[in-house]
C-alpha positions as CSV (number, residue, x, y, z in Angstrom):
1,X,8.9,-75.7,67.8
2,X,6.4,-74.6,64.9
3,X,5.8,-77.8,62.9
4,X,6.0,-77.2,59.3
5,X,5.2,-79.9,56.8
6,X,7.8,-81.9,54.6
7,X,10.4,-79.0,56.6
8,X,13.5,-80.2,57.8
9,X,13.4,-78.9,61.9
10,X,16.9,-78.3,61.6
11,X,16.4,-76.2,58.4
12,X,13.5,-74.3,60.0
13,X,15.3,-73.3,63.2
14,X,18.2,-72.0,61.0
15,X,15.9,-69.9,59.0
16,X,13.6,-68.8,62.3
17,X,17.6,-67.9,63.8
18,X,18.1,-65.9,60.4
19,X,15.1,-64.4,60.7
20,X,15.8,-63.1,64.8
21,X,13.4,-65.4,66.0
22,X,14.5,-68.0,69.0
23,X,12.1,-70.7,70.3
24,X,12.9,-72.2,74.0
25,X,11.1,-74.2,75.6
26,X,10.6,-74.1,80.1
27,X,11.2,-77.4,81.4
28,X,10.2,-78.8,84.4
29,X,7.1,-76.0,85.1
30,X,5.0,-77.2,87.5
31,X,1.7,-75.1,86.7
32,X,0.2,-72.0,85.0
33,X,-2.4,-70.0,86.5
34,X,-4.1,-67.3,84.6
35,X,-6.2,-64.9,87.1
36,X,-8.7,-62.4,86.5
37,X,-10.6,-60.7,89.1
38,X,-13.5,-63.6,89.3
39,X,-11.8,-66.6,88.2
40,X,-8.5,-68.5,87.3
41,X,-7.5,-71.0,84.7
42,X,-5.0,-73.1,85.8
43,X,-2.9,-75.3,84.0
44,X,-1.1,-78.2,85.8
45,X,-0.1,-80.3,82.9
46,X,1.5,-77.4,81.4
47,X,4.1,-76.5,78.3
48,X,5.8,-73.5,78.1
49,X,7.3,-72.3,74.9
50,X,9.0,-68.7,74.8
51,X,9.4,-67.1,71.3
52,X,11.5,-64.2,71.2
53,X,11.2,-62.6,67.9
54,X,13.3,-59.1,67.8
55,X,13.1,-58.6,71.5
56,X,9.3,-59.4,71.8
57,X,8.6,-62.3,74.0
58,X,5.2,-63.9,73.3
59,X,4.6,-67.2,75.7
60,X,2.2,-69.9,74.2
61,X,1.2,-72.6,76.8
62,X,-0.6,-76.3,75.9
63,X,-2.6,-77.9,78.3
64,X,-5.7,-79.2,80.1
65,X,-7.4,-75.9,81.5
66,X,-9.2,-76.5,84.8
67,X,-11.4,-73.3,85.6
68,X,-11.9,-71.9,88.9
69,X,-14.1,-68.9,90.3
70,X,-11.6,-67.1,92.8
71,X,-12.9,-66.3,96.5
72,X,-13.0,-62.8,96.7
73,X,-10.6,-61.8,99.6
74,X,-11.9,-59.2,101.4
75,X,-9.5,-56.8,103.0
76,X,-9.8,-56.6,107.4
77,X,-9.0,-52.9,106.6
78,X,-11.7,-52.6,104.1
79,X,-14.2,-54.6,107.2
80,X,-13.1,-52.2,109.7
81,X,-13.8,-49.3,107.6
82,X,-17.2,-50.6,106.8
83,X,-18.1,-51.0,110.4
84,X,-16.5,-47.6,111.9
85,X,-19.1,-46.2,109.1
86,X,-22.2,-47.9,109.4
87,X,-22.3,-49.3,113.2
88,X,-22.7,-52.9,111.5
89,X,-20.9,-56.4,112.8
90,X,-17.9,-57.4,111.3
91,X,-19.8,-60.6,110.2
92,X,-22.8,-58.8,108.3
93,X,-20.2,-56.2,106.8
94,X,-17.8,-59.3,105.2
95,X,-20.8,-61.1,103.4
96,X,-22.6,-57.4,102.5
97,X,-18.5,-56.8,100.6
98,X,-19.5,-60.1,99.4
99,X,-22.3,-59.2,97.8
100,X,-21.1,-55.8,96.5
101,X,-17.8,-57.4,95.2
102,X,-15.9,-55.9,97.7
103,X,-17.7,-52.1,96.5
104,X,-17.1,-50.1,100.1
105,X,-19.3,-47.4,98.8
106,X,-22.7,-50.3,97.6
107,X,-21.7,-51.8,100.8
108,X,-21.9,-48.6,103.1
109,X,-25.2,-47.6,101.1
110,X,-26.7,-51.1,101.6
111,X,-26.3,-51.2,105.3
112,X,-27.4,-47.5,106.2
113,X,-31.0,-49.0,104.6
């Protein structure tokens, strides 16, 4: 809820309900994870409040952020390919994807040197 100073709550959600705005809040979430392509932010201590204002949802979450840099995950078709290209071992070709953030066309370059 959306605390409002010397605001009744019940008085408040009756207006926000006027208005078309609900407020509900997830119970019992277990974590939030937030991923971009090099890292993730990951709440474990988490609340969730949904606010649905004239069919828009809009999620605010509280909590203690614990960042993380992701692994990059690099594809066995993506190695294969790599290898069937440049003659290189599987080995060399997964840390030269590495290196190139998973770029087949840096990593193809790179090993032809």
């Amino acid at each position: 809820m959306i605390p409002m100073r010397g605001m009744n709550p019940r008085r408040l959600q009756q207006m926000m309900k006027q208005m078309g705005i609900n407020i509900e809040t997830l119970s019992d979430v277990e974590e939030v994870i937030i991923r971009t392509a090099d890292r993730e932010i990951a709440f474990s201590d988490a609340q969730v409040t949904i606010m649905d204002a004239q069919g828009v949802r809009t999620y605010q979450i509280t909590g203690t952020p614990v960042e993380r840099t992701r692994e990059l995950k690099i594809p066995e078709e993506d190695v294969q390919l790599v290898v069937g290209q440049t003659g290189a071992s599987a080995e060399e070709v997964r840390a030269v994807l590495k290196n190139a953030k998973g770029d087949l066309a840096k990593a193809i370059m790179k090993l032809r040197k």
